[in-house]
C-alpha positions as CSV (number, residue, x, y, z in Angstrom):
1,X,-77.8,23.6,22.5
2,X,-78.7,27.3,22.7
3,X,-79.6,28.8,26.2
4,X,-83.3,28.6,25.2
5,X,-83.5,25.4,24.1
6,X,-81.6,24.3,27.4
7,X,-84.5,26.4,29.8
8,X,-87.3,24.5,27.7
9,X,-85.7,21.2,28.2
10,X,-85.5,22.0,31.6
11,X,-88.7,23.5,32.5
12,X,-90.0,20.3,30.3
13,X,-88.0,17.7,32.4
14,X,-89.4,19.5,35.9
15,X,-92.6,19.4,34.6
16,X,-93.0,15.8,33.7
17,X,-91.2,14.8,36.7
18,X,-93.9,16.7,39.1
19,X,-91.1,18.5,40.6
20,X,-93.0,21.9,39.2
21,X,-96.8,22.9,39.6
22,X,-97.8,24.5,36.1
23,X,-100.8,26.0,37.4
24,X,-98.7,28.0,40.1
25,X,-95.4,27.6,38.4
26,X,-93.9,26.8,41.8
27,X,-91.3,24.6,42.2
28,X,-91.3,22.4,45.1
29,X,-88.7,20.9,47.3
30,X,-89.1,17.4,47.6
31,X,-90.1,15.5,51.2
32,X,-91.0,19.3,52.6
33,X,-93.8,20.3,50.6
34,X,-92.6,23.6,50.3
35,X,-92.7,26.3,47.2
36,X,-89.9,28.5,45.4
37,X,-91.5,30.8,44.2
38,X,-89.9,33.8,41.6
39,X,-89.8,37.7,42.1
40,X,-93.0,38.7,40.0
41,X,-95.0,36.5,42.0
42,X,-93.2,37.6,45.6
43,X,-94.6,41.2,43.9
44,X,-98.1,39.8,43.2
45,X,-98.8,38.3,46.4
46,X,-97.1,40.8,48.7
47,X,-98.3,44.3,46.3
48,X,-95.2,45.3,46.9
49,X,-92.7,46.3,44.1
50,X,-89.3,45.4,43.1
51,X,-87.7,48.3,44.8
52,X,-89.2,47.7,48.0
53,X,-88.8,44.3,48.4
54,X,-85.4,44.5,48.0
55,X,-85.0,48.4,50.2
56,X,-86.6,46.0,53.1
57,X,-84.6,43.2,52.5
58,X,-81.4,45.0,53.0
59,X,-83.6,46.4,56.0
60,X,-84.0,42.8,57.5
61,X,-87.9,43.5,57.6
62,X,-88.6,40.9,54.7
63,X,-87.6,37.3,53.9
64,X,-84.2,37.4,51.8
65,X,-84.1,35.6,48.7
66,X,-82.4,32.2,48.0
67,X,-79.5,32.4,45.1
68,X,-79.9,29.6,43.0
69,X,-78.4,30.1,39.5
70,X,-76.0,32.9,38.4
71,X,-78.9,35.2,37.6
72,X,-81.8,33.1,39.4
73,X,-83.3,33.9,43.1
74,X,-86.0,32.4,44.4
75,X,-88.1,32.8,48.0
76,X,-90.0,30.3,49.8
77,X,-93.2,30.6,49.2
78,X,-94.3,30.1,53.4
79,X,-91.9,32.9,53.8
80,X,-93.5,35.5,52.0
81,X,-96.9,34.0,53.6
82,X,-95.6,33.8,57.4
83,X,-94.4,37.4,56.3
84,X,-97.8,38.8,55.4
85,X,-99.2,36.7,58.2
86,X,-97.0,38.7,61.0
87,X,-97.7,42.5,59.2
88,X,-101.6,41.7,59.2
89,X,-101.1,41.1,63.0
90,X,-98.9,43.7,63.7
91,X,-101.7,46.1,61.8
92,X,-104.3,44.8,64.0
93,X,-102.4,45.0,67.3
């Protein structure tokens, strides 16, 4: 089975299992209602980009990312949103 036959039966399998939202395309961690969520929508939500995300990263200023493939990282989606949360109070003093 080619690599993108595998992805599809994956993607397929979370899917049907309820394990992934395909409205958000979060997956979710079961029993802690929480989100992974991938790099173009940490971009989205945050405005940041790619660069800058990761320059603050290796700052410790932003939530690191979780490793979970070979070429996969993911961030939890109440990180990015606890993370927004603390620089809009930080902005308002």
């Amino acid at each position: 089975m080619n690599t993108s036959a595998c992805r599809k039966r994956f993607l397929t399998n979370l899917l049907l299992s309820g394990a992934m939202n395909p409205t958000t395309k979060c997956q979710y961690i079961p029993n802690q209602n929480q989100c992974l969520i991938r790099l173009p929508k940490v971009k989205q939500t945050t405005g940041l980009s790619k660069s800058t995300i990761y320059a603050r990263i290796a700052e410790g200023t932003f939530p690191k990312q979780i490793p979970i493939g070979p070429r996969l990282v993911v961030w939890v989606e109440s990180d990015i949103q606890n993370w927004i949360a603390e620089q809009v109070a930080a902005a308002r003093g």
